[in-house]
SEVO-772763 format. One record per residue (C-alpha): y, z, x; residue number from 1; residue in three letters. Coordinates in nm, 3 decimals, m for minus. Layout:
+---------+---------+---------+-----+-----+
!       y !       z !       x !   k !   r !
+---------+---------+---------+-----+-----+
!       Y !       Z !       X ! NUM ! Ala !
...
+---------+---------+---------+-----+-----+
END
This chain:
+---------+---------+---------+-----+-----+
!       y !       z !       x !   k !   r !
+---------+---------+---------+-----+-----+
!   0.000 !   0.000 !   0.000 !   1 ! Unk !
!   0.379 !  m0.067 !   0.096 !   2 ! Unk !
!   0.619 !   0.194 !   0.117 !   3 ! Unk !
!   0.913 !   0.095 !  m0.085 !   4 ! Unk !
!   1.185 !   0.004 !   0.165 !   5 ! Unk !
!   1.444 !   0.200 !   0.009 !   6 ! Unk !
!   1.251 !   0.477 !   0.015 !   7 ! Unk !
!   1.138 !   0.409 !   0.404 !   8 ! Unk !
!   1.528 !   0.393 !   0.486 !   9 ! Unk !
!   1.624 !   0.727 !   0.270 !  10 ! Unk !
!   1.329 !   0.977 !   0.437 !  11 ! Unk !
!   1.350 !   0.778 !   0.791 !  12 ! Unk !
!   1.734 !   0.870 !   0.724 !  13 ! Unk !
!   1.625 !   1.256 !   0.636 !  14 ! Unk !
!   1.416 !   1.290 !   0.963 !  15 ! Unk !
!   1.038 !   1.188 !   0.875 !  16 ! Unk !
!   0.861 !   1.079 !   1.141 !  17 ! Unk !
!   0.583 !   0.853 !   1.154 !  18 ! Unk !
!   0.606 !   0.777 !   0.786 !  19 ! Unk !
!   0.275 !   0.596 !   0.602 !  20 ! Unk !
!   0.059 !   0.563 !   0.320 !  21 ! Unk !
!  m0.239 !   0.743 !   0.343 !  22 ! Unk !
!  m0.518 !   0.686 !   0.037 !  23 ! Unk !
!  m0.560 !   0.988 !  m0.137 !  24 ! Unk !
!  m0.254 !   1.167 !  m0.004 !  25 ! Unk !
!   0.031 !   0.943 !  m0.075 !  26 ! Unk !
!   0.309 !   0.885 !   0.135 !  27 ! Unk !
!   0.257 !   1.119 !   0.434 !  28 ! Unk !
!   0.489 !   1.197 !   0.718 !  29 ! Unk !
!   0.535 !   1.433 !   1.040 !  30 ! Unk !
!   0.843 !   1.612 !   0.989 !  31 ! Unk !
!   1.046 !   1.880 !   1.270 !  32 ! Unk !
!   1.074 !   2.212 !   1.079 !  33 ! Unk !
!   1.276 !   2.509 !   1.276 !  34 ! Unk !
!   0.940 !   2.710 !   1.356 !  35 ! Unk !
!   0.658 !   2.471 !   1.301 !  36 ! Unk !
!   0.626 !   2.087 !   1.270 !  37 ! Unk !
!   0.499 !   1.962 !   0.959 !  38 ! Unk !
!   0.229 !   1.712 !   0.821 !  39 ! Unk !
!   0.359 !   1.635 !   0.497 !  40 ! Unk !
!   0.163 !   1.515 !   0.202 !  41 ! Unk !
!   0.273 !   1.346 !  m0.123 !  42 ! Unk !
!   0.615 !   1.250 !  m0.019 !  43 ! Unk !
!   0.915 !   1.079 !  m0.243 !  44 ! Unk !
!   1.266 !   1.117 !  m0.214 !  45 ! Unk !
!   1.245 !   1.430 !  m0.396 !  46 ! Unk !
!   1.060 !   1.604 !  m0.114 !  47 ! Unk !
!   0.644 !   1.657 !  m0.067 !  48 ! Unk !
!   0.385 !   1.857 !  m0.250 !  49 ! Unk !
!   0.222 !   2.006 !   0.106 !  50 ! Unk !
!   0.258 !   2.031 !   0.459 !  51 ! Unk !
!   0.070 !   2.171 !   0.666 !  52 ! Unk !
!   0.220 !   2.374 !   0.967 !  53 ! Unk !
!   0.172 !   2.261 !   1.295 !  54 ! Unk !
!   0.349 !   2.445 !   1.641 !  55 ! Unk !
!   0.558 !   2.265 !   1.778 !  56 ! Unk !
!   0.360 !   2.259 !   2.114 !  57 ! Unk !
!   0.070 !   2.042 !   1.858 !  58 ! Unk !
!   0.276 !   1.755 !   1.764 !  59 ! Unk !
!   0.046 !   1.489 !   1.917 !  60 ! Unk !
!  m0.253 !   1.688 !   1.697 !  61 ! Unk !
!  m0.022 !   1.705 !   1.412 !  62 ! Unk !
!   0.024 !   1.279 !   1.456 !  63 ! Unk !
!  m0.372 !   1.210 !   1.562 !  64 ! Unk !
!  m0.443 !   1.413 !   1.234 !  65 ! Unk !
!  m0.205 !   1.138 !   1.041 !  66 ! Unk !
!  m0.382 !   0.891 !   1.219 !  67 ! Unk !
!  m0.705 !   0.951 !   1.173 !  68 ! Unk !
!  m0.603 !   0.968 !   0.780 !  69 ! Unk !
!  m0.442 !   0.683 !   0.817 !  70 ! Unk !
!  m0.715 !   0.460 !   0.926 !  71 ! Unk !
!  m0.988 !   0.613 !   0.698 !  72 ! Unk !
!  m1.158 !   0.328 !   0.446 !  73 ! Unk !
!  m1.166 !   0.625 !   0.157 !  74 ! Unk !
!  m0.988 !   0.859 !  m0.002 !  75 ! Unk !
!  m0.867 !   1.138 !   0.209 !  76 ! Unk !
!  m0.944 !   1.481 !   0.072 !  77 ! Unk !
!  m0.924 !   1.835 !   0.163 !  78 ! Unk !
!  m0.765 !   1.939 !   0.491 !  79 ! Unk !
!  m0.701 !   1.788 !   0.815 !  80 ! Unk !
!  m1.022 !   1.813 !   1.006 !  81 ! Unk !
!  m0.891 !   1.946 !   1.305 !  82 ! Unk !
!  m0.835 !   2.323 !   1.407 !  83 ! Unk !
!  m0.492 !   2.334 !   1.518 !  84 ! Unk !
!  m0.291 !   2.345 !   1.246 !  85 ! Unk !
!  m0.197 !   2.728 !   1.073 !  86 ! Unk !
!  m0.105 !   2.747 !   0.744 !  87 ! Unk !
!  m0.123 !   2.523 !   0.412 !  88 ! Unk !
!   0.217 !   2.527 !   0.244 !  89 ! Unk !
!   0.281 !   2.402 !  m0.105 !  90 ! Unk !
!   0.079 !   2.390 !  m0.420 !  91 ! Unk !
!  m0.171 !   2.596 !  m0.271 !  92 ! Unk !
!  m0.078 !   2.817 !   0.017 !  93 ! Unk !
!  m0.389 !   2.948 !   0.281 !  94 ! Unk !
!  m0.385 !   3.045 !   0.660 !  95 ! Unk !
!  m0.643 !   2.762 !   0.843 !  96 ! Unk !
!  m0.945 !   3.023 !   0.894 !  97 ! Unk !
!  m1.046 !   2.793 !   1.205 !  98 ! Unk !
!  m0.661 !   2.852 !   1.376 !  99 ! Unk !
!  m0.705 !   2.887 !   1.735 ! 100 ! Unk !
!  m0.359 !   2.977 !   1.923 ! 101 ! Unk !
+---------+---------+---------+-----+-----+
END
């Protein structure tokens, strides 16, 4: 799917990173908060419906996670599979139980 380029223009404009459609998640993003970095999920130009915290120090795991969304052939579902990022923010709010500093 195509990312309306409005829409591309208004969150690149915002501060989104590495902005793309992801099946199964929407319009996805990496996005610079103060204390974290965030993989955001479900994005419009109202905002998202989750992120999920990465540190800062993990934004290359935060972007491999995108890809690796990205490029799957199915819809994506449930959490990133990798360990490194800490908390689910957003509809449904949980610590990742796997979180290794």
């Amino acid at each position: 799917m195509e990312i309306d380029k409005k829409l591309l223009k208004i969150l690149e404009e915002e501060g989104y990173k590495s902005i793309c459609y992801v099946k199964g998640k929407g319009i996805c993003a990496i996005f610079p908060f103060i204390y974290t970095v965030g993989l955001v999920v479900n994005l419009d130009k109202c905002g998202y419906e989750d992120r999920y915290c990465y540190a800062h120090k993990d934004i290359p795991r935060a972007i491999v996670a995108l890809f690796n969304w990205q490029v799957s052939h199915e819809d994506v579902t449930g959490d990133p599979e990798d360990k490194h990022w800490i908390k689910r923010k957003g509809n449904q709010e949980y610590s990742n139980p796997n979180y290794n500093k």
